[in-house]
C-alpha positions as CSV (number, residue, x, y, z in Angstrom):
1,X,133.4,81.4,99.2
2,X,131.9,83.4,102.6
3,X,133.6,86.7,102.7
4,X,135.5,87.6,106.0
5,X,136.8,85.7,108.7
6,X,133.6,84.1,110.3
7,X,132.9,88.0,112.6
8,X,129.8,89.8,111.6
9,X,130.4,92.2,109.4
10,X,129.0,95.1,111.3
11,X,130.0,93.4,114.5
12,X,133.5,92.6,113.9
13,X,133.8,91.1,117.9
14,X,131.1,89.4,117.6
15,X,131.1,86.2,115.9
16,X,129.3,84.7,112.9
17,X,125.7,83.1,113.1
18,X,124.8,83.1,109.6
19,X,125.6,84.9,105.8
20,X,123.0,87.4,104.7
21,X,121.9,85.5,101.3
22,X,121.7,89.0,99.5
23,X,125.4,90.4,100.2
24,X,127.2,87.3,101.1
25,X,128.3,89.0,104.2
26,X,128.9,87.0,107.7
27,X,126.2,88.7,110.4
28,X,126.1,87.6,114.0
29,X,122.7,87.0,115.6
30,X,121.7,90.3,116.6
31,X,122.0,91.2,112.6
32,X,120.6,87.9,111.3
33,X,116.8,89.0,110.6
34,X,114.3,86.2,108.4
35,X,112.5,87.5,105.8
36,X,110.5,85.1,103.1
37,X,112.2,82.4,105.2
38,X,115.7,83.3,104.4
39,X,118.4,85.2,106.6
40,X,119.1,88.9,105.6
41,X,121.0,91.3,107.2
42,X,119.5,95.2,108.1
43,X,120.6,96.5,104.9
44,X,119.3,93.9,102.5
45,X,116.2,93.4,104.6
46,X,115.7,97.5,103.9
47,X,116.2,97.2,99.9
48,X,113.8,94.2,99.7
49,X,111.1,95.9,101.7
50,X,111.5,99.1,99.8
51,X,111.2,97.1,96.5
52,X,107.9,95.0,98.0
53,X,106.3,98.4,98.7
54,X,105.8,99.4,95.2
55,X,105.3,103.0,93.4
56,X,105.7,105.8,95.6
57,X,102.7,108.1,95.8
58,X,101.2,109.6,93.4
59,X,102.3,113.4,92.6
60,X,99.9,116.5,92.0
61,X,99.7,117.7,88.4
62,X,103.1,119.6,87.5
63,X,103.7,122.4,84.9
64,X,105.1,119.8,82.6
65,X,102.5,117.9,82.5
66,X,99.9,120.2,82.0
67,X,102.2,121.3,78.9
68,X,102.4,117.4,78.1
69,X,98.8,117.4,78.1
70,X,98.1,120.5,75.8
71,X,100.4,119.3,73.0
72,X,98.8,116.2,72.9
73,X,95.4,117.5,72.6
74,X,96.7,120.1,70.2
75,X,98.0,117.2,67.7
76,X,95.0,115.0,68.2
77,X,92.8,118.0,67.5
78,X,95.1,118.8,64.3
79,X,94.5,115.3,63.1
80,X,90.7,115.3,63.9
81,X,90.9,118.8,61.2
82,X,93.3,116.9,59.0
83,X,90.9,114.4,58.4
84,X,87.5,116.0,58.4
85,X,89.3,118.6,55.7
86,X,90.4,115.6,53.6
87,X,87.1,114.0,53.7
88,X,85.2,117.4,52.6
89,X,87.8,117.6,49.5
């Protein structure tokens, strides 16, 4: 079922073209925008093109990393010593 009365939703005097496929929402022609072929209002259209961007940039080294890094050399270095002391035994 099409929610609201056949008015755009963000238009309310305006009257229906088309239902965004994402929200289900009536949008009159101004809001009616195709993306990938199908009709999506502003909002939608936003959230898919966000999501078809992909990872945001990459960040400089923080303080917990650099701490994430140093614990994991310190137990890969205590393993290397773990092993060479119980091969010389």
């Amino acid at each position: 079922m099409i929610q609201g009365s056949g008015r755009c939703h963000y238009h309310p005097e305006r009257a229906g073209l088309g239902v965004c496929v994402e929200c289900r929402r009536v949008i009159c022609r101004e809001c009616t925008t195709q993306f990938e072929g199908i009709n999506r209002c502003a909002s939608c259209l936003e959230k898919r093109l966000k999501a078809l961007e992909g990872p945001g940039e990459r960040r400089e080294w923080t303080v917990g990393n650099v701490v994430l890094g140093l614990v994991g050399m310190a137990l890969v270095w205590g393993a290397i010593l773990l092993v060479a002391q119980a091969a010389a035994s």
